[in-house]
N, C-alpha and C positions, 0 to 999 in steps of 0.2 A: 248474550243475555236475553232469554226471551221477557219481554215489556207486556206488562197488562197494560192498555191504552186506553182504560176505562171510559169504553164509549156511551154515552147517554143511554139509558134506558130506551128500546123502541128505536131507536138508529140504526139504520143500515152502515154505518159509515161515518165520516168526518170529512171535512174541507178546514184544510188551515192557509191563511196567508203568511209567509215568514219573510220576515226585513232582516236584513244585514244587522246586528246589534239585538236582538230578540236571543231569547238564553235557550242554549240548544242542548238539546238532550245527548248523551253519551253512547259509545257506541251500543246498538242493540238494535232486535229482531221482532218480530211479532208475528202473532197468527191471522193479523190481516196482510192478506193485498195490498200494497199501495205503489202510487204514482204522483212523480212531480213532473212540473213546468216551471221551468225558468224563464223567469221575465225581462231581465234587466240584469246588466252585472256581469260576475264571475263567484263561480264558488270548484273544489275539491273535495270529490265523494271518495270515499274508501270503499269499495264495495266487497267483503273478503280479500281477495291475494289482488285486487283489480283496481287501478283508478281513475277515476271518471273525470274530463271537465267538463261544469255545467255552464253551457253560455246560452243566452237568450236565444229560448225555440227549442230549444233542448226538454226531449219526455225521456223520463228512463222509469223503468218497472221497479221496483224491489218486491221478493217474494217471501215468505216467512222463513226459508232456511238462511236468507241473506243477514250476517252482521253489518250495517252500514253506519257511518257518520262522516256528517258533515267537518272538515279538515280545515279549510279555508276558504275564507271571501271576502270578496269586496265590497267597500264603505257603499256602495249602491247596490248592491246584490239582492234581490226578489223573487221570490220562487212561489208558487201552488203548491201545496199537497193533498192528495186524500189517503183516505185508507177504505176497504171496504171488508165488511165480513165474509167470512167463508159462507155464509149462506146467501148471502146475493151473489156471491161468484159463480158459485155452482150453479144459480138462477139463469144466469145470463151465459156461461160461459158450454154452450151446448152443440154450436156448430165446429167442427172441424179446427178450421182457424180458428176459435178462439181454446181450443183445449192448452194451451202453454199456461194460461190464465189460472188452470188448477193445481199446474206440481210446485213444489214446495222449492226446488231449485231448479229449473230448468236448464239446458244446456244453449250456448248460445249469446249473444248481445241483446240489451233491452234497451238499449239508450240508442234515443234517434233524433236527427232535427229536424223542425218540421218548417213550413214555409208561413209567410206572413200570416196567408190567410186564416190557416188550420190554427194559429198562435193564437191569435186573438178573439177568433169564435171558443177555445177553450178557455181562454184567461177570463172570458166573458160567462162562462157557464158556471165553472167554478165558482167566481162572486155568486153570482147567482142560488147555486145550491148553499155555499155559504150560509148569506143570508136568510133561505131558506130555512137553516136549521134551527134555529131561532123560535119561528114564523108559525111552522104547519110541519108536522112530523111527517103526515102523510104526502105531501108534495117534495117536502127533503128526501123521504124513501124515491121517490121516482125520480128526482133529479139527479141521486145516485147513481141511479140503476143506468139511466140517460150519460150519464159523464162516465162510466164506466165502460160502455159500449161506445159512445163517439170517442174517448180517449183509446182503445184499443185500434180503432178503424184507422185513428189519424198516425198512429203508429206504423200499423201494415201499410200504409199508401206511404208511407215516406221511405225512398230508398240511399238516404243519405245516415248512414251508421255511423253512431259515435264510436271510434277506436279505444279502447283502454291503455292502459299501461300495466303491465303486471307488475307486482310490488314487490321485491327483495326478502323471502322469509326475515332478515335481519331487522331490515326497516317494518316490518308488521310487526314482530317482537317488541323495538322502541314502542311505537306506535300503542300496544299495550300496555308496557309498561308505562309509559307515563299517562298514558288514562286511566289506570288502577292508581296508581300514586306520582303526582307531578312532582314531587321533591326526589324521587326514586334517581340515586347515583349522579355525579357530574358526569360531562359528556366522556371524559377519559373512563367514568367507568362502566357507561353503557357502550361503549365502545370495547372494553373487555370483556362484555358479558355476551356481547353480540361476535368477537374473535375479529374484529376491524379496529386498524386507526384512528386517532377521534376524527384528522383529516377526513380521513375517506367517509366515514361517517356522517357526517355534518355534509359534505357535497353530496352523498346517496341520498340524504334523507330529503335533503331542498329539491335535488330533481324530481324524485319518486312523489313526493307529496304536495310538492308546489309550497311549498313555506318550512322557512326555517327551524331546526330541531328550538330553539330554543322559544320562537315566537309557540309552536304548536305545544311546547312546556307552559306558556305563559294563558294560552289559552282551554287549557284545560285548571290552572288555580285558581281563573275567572268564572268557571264553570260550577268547581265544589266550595268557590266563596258564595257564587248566587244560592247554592243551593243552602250553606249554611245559611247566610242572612235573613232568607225567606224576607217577609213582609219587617224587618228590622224592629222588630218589637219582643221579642228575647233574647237579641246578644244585638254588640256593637260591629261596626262596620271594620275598627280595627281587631277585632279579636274573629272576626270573621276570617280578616284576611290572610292571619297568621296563621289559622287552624289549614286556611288552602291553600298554605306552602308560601305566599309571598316572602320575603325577608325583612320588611317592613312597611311603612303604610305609605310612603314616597314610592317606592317600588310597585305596589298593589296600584296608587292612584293613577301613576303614568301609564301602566298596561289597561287598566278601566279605560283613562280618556283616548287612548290608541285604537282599543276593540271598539267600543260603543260610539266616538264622539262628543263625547259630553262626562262630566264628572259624575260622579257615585252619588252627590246629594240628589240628584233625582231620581235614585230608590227610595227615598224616606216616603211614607205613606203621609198622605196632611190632612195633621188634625185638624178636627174642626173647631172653632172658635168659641170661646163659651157664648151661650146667649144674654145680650145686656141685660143689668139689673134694672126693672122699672123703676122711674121714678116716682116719687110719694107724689102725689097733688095735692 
């Protein structure tokens, strides 16, 4: 699914910080650029038919013809992203080595690990334009442009290539369907729809993706409850949870405090208090 990623007016780009528990978008694609850093942790990218582990140090590219999502992580997993537009790519990406920077799929590995040093001067630049964006559009514009070209260099100097996994047509098919609809068949019958055992099914899918068919079921009803709830001020927590497949609101709360560490009441937005009535004198 190609994403409009509604970048600011006047923005080259974006920097996001993302913590383990933070509501992660579904699988999709977009017409920017982008690149993360993993800081801390463990997570599992899907990359199309390919999957990635992200362990700290770890940059991988994704390119606009790439479908990607985030699968699984761990309770401490922290990662960078940006995105950049097609027109600071073009801007920068003019010498030789950086032409991979413009095709839409390139052929090849993006994902590399880098060493202490290269980690921490990025993880350090990132905040940095971060806060930027905020601050001064015209310094966020070049601090892009800067993390765009020291992120590509720190890539080429690194000769330690992340290996993939290639993913089982079968296991990508799950892997869709139950990001289209997490209630979609029990495992006996995506198992038949897939022409596998539920066994063998349930074992391909925990190797290939790093987590359980059923937790990666659980983490996508967490996914279309955030989205239904929104800011919890047009529908209830439990009718949220029911419209995103849980089978009840016991069900719903254990997979919340498992993914997030903390209970669902710290979605509610808090009102604020009315102001006291003066007193007469």
């Amino acid at each position: 699914m190609l994403e409009d990623l509604e970048l600011p007016a006047g923005l080259d780009g974006r920097v996001v910080r993302h913590l383990a528990g933070d509501r992660r978008v579904r699988a999709h694609r977009h017409a920017e650029l982008e690149v993360n850093l993993a800081v801390s942790g463990t997570a599992t990218y899907l990359l199309g038919q390919r999957r990635y582990e992200l362990t700290p140090g770890t940059l991988t590219w994704l390119f606009p013809a790439q479908e990607h999502i985030l699968v699984d992580q761990s309770a401490d997993h922290e990662l960078w992203w940006a995105i950049f537009t097609p027109g600071l790519v073009g801007r920068i990406a003019r010498a030789p080595h950086t032409r991979p920077m413009l095709e839409d799929d390139p052929a090849g590995s993006f994902s590399r690990r880098l060493g202490i040093g290269d980690t921490r001067s990025l993880q350090a630049l990132f905040s940095e334009v971060h806060t930027a964006e905020t601050r001064d559009g015209t310094l966020a514009n070049a601090g892009l442009a800067y993390l765009l070209a020291r992120a590509w260099r720190a890539f080429l100097d690194s000769d330690e290539v992340v290996d993939s996994i290639h993913v089982h047509p079968a296991i990508r098919t799950v892997v869709d369907l139950l990001r289209t609809d997490p209630s979609t068949g029990t495992l006996a019958g995506l198992a038949r729809t897939v022409g596998m055992s539920p066994t063998h099914l349930s074992r391909l899918f925990k190797a290939q993706t790093g987590v359980s068919l059923s937790r990666y079921r659980n983490q996508q009803r967490l996914h279309r409850f955030l989205l239904a709830y929104g800011d919890g001020n047009h529908t209830t927590a439990l009718a949220a949870a029911l419209a995103a497949g849980f089978g009840s609101y016991a069900q719903f709360y254990r997979v919340f405090r498992h993914q997030t560490g903390h209970g669902p009441g710290t979605l509610r937005t808090p009102t604020r208090a009315p102001a006291p009535t003066p007193r007469p004198r």
